[in-house]
C-alpha positions, 0 to 999 in steps of 0.5 A: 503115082500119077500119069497122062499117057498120049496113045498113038494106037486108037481107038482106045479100050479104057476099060481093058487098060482098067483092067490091066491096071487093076490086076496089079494095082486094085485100086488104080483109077483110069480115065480119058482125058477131057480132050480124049487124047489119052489117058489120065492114070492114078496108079501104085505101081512101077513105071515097068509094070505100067508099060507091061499093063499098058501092052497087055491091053492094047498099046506096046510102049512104042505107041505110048508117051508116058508122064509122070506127074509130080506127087500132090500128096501133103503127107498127112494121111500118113504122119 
């Protein structure tokens, strides 16, 4: 899944919301976005899971704004 997170709490750790991220997902790919507003979050996990990683480093869920991004995926990589 993809996500643009807006965090009202700063300054933001990306590297500590990284390493949430990637304690359930290894291979999750993080970072802030061009305007350095929030962040842009590649993930295989559940919405649930991202608001606990995201709380875990930092940013309770009442001081984020999560959207989920719609799949790019094509669907060739598998069948």
């Amino acid at each position: 899944m993809e996500y643009t997170i807006n965090l009202s709490a700063a300054p933001v750790d990306v590297d500590r919301v990284r390493d949430a991220l990637e304690d359930i997902d290894p291979a999750a790919i993080v970072d802030l976005d061009p305007r350095g507003q929030g962040l842009r979050v590649a993930a295989n996990m559940l919405d649930r899971e991202l608001f606990g990683a995201l709380e875990r480093a930092g940013h309770p869920a009442d001081t984020v704004e999560v959207v989920r991004l719609p799949s790019v995926c094509c669907g060739s990589c598998s069948g």
